[in-house]
C-alpha positions as CSV (number, residue, x, y, z in Angstrom):
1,X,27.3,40.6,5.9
2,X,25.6,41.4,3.2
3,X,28.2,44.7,2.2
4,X,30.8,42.0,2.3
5,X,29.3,39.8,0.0
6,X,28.8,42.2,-2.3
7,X,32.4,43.8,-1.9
8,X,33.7,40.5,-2.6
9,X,31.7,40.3,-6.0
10,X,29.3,37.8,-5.1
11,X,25.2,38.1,-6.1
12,X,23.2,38.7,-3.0
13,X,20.3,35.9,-2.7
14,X,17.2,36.7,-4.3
15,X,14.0,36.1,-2.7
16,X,12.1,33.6,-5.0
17,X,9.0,35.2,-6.5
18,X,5.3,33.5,-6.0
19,X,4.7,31.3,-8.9
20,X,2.1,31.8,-11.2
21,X,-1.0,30.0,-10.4
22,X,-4.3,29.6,-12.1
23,X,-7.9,28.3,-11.4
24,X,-8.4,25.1,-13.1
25,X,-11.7,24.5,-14.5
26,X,-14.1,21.5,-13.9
27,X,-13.9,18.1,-16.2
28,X,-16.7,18.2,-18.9
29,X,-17.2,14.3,-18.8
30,X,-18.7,12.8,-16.0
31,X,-16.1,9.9,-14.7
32,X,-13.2,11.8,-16.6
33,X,-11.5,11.9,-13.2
34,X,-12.5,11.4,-9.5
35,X,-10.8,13.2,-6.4
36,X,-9.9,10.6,-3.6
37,X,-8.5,10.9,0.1
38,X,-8.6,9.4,3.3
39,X,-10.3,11.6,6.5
40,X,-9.2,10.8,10.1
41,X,-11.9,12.0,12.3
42,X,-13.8,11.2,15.4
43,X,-16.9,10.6,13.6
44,X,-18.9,8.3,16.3
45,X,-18.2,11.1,18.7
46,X,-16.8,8.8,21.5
47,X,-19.1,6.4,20.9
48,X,-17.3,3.9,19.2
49,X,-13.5,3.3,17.5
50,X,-11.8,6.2,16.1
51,X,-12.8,5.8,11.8
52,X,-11.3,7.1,8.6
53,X,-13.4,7.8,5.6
54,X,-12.1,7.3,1.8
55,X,-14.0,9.2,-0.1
56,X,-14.5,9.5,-3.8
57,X,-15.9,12.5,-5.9
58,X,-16.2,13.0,-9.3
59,X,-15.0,16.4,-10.4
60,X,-17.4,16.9,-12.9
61,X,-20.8,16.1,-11.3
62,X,-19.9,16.4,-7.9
63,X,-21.3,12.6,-7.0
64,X,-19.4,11.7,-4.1
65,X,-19.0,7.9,-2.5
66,X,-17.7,6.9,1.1
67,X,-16.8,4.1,3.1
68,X,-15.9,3.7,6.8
69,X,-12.1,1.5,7.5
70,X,-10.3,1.2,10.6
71,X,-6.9,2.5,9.0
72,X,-5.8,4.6,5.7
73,X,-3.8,1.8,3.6
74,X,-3.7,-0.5,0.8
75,X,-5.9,-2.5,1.6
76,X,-9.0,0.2,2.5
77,X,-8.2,1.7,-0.5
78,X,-8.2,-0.9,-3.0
79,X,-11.9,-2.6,-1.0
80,X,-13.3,1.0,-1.5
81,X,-12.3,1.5,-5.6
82,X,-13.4,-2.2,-6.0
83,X,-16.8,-0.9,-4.5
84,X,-17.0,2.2,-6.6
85,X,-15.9,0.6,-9.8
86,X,-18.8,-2.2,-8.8
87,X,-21.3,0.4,-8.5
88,X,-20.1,3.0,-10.8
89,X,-17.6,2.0,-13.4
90,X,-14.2,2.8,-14.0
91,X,-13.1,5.9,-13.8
92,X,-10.5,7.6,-16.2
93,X,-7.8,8.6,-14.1
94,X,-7.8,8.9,-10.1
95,X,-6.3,12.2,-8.6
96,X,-4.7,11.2,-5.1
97,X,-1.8,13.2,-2.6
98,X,1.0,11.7,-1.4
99,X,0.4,9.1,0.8
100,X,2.5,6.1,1.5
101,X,-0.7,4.1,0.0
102,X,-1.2,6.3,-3.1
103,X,2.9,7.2,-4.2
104,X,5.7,4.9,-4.0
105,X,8.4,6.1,-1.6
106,X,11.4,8.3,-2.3
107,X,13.6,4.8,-1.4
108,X,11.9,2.6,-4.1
109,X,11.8,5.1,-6.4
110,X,15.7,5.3,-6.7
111,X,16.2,1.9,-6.1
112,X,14.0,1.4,-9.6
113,X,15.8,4.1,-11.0
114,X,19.5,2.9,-10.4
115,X,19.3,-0.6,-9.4
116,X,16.0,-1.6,-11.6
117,X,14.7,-3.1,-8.2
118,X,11.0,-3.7,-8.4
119,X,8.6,-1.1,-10.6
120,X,8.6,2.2,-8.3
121,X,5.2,2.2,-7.9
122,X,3.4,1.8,-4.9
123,X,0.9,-1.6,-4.6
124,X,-2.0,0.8,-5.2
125,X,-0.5,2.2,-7.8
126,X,0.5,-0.9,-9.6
127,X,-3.1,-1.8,-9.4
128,X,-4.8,1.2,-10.9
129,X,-2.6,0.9,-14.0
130,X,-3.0,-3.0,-14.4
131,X,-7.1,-1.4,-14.4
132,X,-5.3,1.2,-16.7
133,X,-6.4,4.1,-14.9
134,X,-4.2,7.4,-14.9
135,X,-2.6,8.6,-11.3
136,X,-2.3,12.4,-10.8
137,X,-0.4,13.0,-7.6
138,X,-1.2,16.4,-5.9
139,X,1.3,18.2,-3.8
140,X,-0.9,20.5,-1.9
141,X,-4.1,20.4,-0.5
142,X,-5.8,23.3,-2.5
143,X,-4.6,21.1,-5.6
144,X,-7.7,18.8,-4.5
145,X,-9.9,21.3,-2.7
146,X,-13.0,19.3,-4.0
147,X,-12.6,16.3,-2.2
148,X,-11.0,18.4,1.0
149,X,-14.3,20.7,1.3
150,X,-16.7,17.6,1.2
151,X,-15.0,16.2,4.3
152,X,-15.6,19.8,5.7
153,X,-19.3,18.9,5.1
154,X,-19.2,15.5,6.4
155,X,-17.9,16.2,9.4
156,X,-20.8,18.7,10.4
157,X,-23.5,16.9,8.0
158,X,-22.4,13.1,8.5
159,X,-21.5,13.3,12.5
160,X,-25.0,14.1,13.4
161,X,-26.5,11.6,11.3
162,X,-24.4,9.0,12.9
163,X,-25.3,10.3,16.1
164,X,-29.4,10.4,15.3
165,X,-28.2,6.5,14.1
166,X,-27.2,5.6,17.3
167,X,-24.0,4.1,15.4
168,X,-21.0,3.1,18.0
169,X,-19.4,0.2,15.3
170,X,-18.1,0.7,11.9
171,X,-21.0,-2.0,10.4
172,X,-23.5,0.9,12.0
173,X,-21.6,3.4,10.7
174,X,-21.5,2.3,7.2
175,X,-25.1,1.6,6.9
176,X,-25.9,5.1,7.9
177,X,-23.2,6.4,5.2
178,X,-25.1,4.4,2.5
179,X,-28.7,6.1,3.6
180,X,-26.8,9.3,3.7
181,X,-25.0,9.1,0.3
182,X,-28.4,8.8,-1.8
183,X,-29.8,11.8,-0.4
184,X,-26.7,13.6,-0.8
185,X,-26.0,12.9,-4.3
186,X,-29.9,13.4,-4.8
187,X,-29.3,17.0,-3.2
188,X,-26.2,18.5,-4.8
189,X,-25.6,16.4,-8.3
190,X,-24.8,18.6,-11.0
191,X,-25.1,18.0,-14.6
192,X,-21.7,18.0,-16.5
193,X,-20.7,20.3,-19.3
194,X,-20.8,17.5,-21.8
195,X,-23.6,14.8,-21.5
196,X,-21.9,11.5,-21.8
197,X,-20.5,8.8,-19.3
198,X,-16.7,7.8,-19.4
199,X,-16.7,5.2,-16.9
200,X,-16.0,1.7,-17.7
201,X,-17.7,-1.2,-17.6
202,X,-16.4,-3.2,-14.6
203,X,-14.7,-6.9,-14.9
204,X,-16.5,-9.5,-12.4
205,X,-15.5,-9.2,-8.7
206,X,-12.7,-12.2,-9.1
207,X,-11.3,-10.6,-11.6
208,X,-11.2,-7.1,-9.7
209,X,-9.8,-9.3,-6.8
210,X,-6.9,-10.6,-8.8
211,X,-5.8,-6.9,-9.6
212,X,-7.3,-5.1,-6.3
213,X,-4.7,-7.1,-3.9
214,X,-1.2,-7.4,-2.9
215,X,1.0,-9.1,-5.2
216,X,4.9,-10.2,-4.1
217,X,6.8,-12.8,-5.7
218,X,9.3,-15.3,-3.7
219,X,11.2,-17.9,-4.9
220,X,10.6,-21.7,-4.7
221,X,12.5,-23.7,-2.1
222,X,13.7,-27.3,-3.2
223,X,11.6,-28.9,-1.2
224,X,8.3,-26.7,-2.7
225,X,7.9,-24.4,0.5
226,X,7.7,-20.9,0.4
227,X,8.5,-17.8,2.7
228,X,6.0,-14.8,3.1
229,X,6.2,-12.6,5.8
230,X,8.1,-14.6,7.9
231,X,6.0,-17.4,7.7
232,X,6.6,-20.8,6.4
233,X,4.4,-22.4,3.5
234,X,4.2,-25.6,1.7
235,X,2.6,-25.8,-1.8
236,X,1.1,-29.5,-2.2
237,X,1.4,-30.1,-5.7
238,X,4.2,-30.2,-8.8
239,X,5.0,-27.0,-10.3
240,X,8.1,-26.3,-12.5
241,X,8.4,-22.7,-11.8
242,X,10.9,-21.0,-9.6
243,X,8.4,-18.5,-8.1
244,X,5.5,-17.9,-6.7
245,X,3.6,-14.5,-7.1
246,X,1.7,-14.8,-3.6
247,X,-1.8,-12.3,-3.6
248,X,-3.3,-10.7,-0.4
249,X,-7.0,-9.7,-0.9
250,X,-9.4,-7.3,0.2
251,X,-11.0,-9.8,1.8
252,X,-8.4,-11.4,4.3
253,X,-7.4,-14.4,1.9
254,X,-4.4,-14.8,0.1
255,X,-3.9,-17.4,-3.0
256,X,-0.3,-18.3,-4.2
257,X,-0.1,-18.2,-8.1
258,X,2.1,-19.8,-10.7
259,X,2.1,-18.5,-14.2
260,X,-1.7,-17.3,-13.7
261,X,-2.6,-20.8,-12.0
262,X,-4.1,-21.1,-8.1
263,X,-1.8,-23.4,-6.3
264,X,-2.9,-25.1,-3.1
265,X,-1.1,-24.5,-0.4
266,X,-1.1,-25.2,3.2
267,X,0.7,-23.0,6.3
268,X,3.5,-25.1,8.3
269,X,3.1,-24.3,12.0
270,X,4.9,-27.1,13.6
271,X,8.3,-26.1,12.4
272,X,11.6,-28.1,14.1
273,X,13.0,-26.7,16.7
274,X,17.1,-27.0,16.7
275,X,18.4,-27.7,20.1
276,X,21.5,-26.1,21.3
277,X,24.3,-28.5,22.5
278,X,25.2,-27.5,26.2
279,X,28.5,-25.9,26.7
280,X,29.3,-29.4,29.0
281,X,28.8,-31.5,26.2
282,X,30.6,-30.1,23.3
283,X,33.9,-31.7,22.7
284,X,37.1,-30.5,24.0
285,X,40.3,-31.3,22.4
286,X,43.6,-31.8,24.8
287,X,45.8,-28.8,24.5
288,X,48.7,-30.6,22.7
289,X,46.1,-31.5,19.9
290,X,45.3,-28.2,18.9
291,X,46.1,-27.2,15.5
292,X,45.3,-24.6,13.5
293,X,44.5,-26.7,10.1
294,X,41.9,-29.7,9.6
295,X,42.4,-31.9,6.6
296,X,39.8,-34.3,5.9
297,X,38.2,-34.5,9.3
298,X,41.5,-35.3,10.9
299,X,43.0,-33.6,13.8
300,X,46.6,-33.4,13.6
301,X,48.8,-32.6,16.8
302,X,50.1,-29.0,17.2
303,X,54.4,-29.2,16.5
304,X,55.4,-27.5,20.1
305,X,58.4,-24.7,20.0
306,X,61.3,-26.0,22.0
307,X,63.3,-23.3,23.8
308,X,66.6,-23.3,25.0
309,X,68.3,-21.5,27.6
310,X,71.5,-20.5,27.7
């Protein structure tokens, strides 16, 4: 096959060649960027449910920060950056993989592009730059090695502390992270190549709530009720705007917003239930006053085809 192509003058195909690739080199400013990712793992050994781990370390120190969730999503992520930025500050920039969570899909992404639907960022995403904090996406594992070896220690390190814990829930679990955490970081901290802190000072905890959530906006019915994930609401007072930014939190809560302003709201449960007219009680028109027109309400009679035979 290959004779052929080349008889007929085409170029054979040329295997690609490895690309280029070289070690990059620690941040000299502590909080200049932090590695984060999710780790599925059996960490209570049977014990308990199976947990994942977000984890944060800072690529220039090495300080690292955990938290036991249920799930990898939105919501674990933003509760454990809220926690970190409480504790620690905020960072400079954030660099994340590919997850659903962390990058936008391919779908949304064009849709932004060609349509101008929506921003084509993913809810996470859309939070860290209201906080004004840069994304870097990696698109292979070694890209964030840091972060991927230090769930190669906890799960060897962190396992059998849970297990001398006696921890079978995630409360349990995350108590013995916290004990663990100080005399990790007390351990293995390193001191940065420059000697200064770029973290932020934090806003309050409302005001990380009103950026650390889920924000979707839905348009005002006539009769002030509103429609969020298939659920009915009713917002009991005025308002003269045409929609409502609704906000899932961390916490389980969720608020309904008109230009920056908490509305109250209540849920409506007991919705009317239309009731289907039996098929013996609709009405039935005679056959000669069938008629394929309606004017006004009016039924007129059908004109009937004479035939003749001859």
């Amino acid at each position: 096959m290959r004779k052929w192509i080349r008889q007929e003058g085409y170029e054979a195909a040329r295997r690609r060649s490895r690309k280029h690739r070289s070690r990059r080199e620690r941040k000299e400013y502590y909080g200049q960027m932090i590695q984060m990712d999710g780790s599925h793992h059996d960490w209570l050994e049977g014990r308990g449910p199976r947990l994942v781990i977000m984890g944060y370390i800072d690529d220039a120190t090495n300080r690292i920060y955990g938290r036991f969730y249920e799930y990898e999503g939105t919501i674990p992520a933003m509760d454990s950056f809220k926690r970190y930025c409480l504790k620690y500050g905020i960072p400079q920039s954030v660099y994340l993989d590919c997850h659903s969570t962390y990058k936008a899909s391919a779908r949304d992404t064009w849709y932004h592009n060609v349509h101008g639907y929506g921003d084509g960022l993913s809810e996470f995403e859309r939070a860290l730059k209201e906080l004004k904090v840069e994304v870097i996406h990696a698109y292979s594992p070694q890209a964030k090695g840091r972060v991927e070896r230090l769930f190669r220690t906890l799960q060897d390190r962190l396992v059998k502390e849970l297990r001398l814990g006696h921890a079978k829930t995630k409360e349990q679990a995350n108590e013995v992270l916290d004990a663990y955490l100080i005399d990790h970081n007390r351990r293995y901290l390193m001191e940065p190549a420059r000697n200064a802190n770029l973290h932020r000072k934090a806003p309050s905890a409302q005001e990380l709530d009103n950026m650390l959530c889920k924000k979707q906006e839905h348009p005002l019915r006539k009769d002030f009720t509103v429609v969020h994930d298939r659920k009915l609401y009713q917002i009991e007072e005025w308002t003269s705007v045409n929609r409502i930014e609704v906000r899932e939190l961390v916490d389980g809560s969720m608020r309904m917003m008109g230009r920056g302003r908490s509305l109250k709201f209540k849920a409506i449960t007991d919705r009317p239930v239309k009731k289907r007219m039996r098929l013996s009680q609709k009405i039935r028109l005679p056959k000669d006053m069938i008629s394929p027109r309606r004017s006004f309400g009016t039924v007129f009679p059908a004109k009937r085809s004479v035939l003749h035979v001859g």
